[in-house]
N, CA, C and O of each residue as an XYZ file, in Angstrom:
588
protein
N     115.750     73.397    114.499
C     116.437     72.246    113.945
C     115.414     71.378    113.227
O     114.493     70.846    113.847
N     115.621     71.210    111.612
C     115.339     69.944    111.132
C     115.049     68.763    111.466
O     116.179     68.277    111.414
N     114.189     67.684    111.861
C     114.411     66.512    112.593
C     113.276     65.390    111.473
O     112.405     65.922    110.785
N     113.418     64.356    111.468
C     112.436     63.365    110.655
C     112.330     62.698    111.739
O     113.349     62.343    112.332
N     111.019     62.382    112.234
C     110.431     61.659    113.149
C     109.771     59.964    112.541
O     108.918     59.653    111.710
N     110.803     59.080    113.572
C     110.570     57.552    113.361
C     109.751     56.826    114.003
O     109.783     55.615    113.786
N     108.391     57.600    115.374
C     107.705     57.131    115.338
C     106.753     58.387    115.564
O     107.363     59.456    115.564
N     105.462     58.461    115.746
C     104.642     59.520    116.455
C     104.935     59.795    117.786
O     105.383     59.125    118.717
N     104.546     61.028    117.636
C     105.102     62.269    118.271
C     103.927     62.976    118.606
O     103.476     63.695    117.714
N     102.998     62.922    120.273
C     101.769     63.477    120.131
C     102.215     65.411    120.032
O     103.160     66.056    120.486
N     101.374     65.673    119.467
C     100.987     66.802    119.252
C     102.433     67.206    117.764
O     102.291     68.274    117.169
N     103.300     66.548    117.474
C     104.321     66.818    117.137
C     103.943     65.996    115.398
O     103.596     66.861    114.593
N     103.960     65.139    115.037
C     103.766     64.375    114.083
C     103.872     62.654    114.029
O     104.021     61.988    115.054
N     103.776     62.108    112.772
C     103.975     60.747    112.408
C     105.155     60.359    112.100
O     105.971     61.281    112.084
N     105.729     58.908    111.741
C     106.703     58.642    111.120
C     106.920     58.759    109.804
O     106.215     58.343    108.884
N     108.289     59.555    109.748
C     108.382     60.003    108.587
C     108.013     61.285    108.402
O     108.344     61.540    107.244
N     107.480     62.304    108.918
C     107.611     63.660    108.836
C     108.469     64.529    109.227
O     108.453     65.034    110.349
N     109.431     64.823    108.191
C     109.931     66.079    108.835
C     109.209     67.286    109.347
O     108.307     67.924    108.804
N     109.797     67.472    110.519
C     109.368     68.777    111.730
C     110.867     69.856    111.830
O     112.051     69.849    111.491
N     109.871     70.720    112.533
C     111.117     72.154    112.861
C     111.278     72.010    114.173
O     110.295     72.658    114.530
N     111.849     71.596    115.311
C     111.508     71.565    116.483
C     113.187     72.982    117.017
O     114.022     73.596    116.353
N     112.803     72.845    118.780
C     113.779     73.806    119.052
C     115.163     73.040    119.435
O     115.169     71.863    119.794
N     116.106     73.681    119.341
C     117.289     72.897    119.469
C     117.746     71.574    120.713
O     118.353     70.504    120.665
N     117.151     72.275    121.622
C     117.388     71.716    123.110
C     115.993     70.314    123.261
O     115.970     69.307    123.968
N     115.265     70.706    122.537
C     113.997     69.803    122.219
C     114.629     68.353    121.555
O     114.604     67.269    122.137
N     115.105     68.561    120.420
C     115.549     67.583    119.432
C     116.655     67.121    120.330
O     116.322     66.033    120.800
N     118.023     67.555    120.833
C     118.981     67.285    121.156
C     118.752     66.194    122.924
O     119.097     65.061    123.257
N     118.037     67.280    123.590
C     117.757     66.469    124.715
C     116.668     65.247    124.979
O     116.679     64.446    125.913
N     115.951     65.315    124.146
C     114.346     64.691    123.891
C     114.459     63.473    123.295
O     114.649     62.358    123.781
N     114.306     63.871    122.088
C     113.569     63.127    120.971
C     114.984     62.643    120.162
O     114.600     61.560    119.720
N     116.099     62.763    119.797
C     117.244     62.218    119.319
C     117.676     61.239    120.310
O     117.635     60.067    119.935
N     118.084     61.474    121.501
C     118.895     60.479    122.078
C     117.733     59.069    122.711
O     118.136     57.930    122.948
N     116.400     59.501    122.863
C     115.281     58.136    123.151
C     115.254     57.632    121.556
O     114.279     56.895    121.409
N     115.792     57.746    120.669
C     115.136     57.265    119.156
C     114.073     57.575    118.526
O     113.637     56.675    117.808
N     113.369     58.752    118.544
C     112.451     58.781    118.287
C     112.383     59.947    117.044
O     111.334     60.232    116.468
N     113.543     60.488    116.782
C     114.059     61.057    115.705
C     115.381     60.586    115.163
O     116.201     59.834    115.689
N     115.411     61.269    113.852
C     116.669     61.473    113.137
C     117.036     63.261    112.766
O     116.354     64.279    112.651
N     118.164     62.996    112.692
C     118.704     64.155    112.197
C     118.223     64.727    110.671
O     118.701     63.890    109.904
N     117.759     65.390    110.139
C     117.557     65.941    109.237
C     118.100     65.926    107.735
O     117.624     66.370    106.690
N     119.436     65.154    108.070
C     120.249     65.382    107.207
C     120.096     64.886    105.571
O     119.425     63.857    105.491
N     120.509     65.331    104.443
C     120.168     64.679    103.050
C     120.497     63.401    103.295
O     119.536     62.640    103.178
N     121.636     62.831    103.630
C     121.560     61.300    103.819
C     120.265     60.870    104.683
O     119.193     60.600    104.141
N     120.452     60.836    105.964
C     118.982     60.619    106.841
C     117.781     60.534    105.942
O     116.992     59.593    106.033
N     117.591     61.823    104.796
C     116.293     61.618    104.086
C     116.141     60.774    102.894
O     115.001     60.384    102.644
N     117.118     60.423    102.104
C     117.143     59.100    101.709
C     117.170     57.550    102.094
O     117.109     56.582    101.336
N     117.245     57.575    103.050
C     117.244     56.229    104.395
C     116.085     56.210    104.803
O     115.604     55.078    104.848
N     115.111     57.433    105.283
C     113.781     57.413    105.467
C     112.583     57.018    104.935
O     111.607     56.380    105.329
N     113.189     58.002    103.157
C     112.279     57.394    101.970
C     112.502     56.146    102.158
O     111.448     55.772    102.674
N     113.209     55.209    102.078
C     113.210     53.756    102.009
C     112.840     53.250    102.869
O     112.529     52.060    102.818
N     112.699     54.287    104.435
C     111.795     53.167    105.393
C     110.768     53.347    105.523
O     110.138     52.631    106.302
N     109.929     54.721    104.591
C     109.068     54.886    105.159
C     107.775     53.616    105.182
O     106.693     53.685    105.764
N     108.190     52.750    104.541
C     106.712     51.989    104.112
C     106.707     51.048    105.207
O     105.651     50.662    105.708
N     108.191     50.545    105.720
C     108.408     49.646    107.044
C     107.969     50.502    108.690
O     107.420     49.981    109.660
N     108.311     51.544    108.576
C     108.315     52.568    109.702
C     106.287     52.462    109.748
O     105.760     52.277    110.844
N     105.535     52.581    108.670
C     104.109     53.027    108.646
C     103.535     51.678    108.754
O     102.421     51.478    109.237
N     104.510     50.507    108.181
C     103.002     49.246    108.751
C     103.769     49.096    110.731
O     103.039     48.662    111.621
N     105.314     49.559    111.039
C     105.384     49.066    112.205
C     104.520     50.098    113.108
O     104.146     49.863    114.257
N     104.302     51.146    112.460
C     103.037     52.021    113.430
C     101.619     51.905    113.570
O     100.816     52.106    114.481
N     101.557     51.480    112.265
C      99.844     51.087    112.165
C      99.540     50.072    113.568
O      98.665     50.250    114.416
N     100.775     48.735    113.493
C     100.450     48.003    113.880
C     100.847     48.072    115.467
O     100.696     47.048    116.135
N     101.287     49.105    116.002
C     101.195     49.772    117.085
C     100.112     50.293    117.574
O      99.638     50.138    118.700
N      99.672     51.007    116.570
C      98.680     51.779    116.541
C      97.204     50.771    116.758
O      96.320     51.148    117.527
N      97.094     49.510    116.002
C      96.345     48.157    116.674
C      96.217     47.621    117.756
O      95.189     47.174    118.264
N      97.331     47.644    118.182
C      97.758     46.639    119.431
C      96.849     47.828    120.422
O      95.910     47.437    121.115
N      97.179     49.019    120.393
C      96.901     50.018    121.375
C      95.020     49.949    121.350
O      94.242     49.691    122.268
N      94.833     50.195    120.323
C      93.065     50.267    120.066
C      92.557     49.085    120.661
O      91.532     49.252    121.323
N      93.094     47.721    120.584
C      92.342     46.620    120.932
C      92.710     46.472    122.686
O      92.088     45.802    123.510
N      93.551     47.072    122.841
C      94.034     47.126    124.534
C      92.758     48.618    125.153
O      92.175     48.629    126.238
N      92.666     49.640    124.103
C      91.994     50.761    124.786
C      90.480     49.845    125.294
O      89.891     49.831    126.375
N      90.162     49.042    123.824
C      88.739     48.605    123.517
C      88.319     48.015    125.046
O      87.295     48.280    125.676
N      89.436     47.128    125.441
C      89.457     46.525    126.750
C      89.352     47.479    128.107
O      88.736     47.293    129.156
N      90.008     48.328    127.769
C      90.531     49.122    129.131
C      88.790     50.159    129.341
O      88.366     50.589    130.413
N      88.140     50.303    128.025
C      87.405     51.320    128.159
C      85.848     50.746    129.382
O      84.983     51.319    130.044
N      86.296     49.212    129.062
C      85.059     48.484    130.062
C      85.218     48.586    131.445
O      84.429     47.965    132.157
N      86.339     49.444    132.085
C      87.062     48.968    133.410
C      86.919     49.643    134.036
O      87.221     50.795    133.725
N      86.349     49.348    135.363
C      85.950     50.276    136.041
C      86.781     50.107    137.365
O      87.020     48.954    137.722
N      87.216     51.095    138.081
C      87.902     50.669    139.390
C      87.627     51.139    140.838
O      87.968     52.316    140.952
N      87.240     50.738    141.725
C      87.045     51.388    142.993
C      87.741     51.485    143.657
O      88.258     50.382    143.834
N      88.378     52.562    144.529
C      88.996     52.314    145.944
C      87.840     52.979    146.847
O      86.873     53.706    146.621
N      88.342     52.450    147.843
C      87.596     52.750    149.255
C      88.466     53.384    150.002
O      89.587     52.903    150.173
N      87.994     54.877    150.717
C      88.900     55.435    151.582
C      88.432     56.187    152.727
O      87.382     56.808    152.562
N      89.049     56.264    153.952
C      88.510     57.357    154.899
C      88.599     58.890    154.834
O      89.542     59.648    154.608
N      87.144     59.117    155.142
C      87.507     60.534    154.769
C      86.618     61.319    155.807
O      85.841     60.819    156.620
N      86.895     62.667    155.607
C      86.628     63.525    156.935
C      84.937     63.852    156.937
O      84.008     63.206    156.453
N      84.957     64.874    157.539
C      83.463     65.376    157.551
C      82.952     66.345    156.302
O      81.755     66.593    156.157
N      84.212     66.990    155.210
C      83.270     67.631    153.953
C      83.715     66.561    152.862
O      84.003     66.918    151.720
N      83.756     65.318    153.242
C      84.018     64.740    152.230
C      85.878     64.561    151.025
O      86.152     64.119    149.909
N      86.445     65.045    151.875
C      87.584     65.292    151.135
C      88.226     63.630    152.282
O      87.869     63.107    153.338
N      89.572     63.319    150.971
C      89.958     61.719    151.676
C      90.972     62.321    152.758
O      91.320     63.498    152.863
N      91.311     61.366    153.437
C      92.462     62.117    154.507
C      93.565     60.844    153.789
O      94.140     60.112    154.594
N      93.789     60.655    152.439
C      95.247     60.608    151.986
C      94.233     61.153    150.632
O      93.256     61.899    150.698
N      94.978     60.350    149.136
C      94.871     60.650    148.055
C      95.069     58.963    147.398
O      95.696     57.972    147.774
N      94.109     59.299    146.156
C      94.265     58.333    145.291
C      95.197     59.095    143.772
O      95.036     60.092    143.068
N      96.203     57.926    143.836
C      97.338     58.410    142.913
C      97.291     57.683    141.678
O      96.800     56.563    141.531
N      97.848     58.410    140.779
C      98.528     56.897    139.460
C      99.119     55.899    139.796
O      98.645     54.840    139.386
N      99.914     55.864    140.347
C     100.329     54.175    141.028
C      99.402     53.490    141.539
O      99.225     52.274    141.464
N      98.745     54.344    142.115
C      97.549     52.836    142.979
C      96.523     52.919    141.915
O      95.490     52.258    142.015
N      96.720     53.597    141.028
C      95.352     53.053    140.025
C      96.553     51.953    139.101
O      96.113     50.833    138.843
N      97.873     52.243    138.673
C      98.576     51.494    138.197
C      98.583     49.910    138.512
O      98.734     48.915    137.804
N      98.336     50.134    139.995
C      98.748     48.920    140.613
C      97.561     48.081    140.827
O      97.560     46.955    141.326
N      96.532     48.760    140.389
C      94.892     47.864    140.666
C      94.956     47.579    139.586
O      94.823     46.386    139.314
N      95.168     48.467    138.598
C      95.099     47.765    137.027
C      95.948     46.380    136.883
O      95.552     45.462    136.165
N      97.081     46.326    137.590
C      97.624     45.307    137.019
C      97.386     43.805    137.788
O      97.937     42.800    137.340
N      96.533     43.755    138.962
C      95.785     42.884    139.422
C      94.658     42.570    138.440
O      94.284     41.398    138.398
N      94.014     43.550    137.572
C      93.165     43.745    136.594
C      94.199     42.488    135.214
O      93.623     41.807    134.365
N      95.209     42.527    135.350
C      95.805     41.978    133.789
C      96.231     43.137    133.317
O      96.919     42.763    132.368
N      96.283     44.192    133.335
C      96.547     45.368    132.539
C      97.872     46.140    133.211
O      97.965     46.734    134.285
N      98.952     45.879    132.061
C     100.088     46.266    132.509
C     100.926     47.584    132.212
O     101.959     47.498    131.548
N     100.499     48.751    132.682
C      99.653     50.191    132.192
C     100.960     50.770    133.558
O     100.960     50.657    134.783
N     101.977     51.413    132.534
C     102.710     52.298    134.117
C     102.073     53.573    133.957
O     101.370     54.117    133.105
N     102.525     53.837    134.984
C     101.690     55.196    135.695
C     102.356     56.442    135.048
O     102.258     57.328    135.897
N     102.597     56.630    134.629
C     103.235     57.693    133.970
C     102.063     58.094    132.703
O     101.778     59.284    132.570
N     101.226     56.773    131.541
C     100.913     56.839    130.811
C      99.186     56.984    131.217
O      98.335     56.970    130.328
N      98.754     57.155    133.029
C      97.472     57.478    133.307
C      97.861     59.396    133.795
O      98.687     59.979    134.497
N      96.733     59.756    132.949
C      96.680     61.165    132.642
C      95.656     61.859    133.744
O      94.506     62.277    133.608
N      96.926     61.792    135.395
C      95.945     62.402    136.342
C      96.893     62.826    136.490
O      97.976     62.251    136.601
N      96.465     64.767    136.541
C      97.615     65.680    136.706
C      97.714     65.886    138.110
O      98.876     65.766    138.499
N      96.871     66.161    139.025
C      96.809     65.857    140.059
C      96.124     64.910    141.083
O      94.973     64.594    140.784
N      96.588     64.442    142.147
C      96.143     63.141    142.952
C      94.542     63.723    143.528
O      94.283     64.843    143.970
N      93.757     62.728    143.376
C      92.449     62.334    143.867
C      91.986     62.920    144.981
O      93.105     63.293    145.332
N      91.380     63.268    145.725
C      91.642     63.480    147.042
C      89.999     63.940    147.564
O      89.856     64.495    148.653
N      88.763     63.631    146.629
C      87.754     63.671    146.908
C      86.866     62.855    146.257
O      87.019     62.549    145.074
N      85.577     62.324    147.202
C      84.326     61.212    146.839
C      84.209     61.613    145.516
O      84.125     62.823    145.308
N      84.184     60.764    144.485
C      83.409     60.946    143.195
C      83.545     59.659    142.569
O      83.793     58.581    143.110
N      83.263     60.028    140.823
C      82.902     59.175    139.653
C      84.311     59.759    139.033
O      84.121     60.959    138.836
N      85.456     59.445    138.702
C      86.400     60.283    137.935
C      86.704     59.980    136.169
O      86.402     58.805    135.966
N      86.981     60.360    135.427
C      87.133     59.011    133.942
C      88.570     60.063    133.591
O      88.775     61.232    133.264
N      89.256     58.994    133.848
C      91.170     59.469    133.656
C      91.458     58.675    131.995
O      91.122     57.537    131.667
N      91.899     59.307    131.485
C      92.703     58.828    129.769
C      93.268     58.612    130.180
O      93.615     59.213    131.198
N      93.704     57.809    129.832
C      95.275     56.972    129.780
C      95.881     56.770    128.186
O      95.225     56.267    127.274
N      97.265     57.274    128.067
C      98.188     57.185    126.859
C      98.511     56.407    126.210
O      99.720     56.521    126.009
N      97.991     55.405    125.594
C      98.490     54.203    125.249
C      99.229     54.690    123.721
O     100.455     54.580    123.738
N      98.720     55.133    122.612
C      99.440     56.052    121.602
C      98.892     57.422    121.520
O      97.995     57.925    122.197
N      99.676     57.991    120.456
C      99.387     59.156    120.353
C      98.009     59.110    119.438
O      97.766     60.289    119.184
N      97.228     58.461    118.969
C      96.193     58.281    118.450
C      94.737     57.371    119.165
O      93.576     57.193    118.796
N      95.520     56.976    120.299
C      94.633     56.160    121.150
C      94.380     56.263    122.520
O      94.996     55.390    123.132
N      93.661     57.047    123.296
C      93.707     57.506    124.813
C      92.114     57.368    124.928
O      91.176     58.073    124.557
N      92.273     55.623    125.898
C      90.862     55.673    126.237
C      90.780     55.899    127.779
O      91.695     55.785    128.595
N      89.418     56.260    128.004
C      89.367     56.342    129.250
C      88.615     55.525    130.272
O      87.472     55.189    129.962
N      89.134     55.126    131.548
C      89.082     54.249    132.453
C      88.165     55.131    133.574
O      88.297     56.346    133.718
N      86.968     54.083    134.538
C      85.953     54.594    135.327
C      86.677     54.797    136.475
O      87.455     53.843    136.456
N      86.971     55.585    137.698
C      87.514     55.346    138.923
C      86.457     55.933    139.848
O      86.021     57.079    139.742
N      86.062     54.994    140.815
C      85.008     55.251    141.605
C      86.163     55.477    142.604
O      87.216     54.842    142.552
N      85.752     56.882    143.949
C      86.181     56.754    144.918
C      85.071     56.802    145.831
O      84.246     57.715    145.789
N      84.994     55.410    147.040
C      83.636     55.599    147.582
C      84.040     55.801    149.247
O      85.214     56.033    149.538
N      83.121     55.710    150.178
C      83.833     55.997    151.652
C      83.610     54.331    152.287
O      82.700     53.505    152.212
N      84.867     54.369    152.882
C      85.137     53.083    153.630
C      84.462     53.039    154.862
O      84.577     52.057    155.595
């Protein structure tokens, strides 16, 4: 399926590019959150005319995100936890509790958009990206030390 994309789309494109995506993709995904249009000759005359509004409202997305990464990239976070005798924690450090330190931090960052595929669960130095756009993923320090 045809689709013109109204904002970026990581790995997928910018606003204003038409893409080929798969049916169930466009239909379940990316059409019903807004983040496409339908393909259609009308649709692509409506586009041409937005494209110049659609590209400064991304740029300036695309700002907001860089000057928030610029911030986020200074941040370092510790938890403290108990842990056994080879060093592994006896729970886990998750995206929410880094979510939720961040936002004692000022930084109002849901957990969905910190890029830890799986939970923590040993002493280290970790540096997790976090999603802020599809052009901007800085990364944040997470110390885990023993309590």
């Amino acid at each position: 399926m045809d689709i013109i994309l109204r904002q970026a789309v990581e790995n997928l494109g910018h606003p204003g590019d038409v893409v080929t995506v798969k049916n169930g993709y466009a239909r379940n995904y990316l059409l019903p959150r807004g983040f496409a249009f339908e393909a259609t000759p009308g649709n692509l005359k409506r586009i041409a005319a937005e494209r110049s509004r659609l590209e400064a409202a991304e740029n300036g997305r695309r700002e907001s995100a860089s000057e928030l990464g610029k911030r986020l990239e200074e941040v370092q976070l510790t938890f403290s936890a108990r842990v056994g005798e080879e060093g592994k924690l006896f729970g886990s450090v998750t995206s929410a509790d880094i979510a939720e330190q961040l936002a004692t931090l000022g930084f109002n960052i849901e957990k969905r958009l910190i890029d830890l595929h799986d939970p923590i669960k040993a002493l280290g130095v970790y540096r997790l990206p976090i999603k802020l756009h599809a052009d901007v993923k800085p990364e944040i320090r997470v110390w885990v030390i023993k309590q």
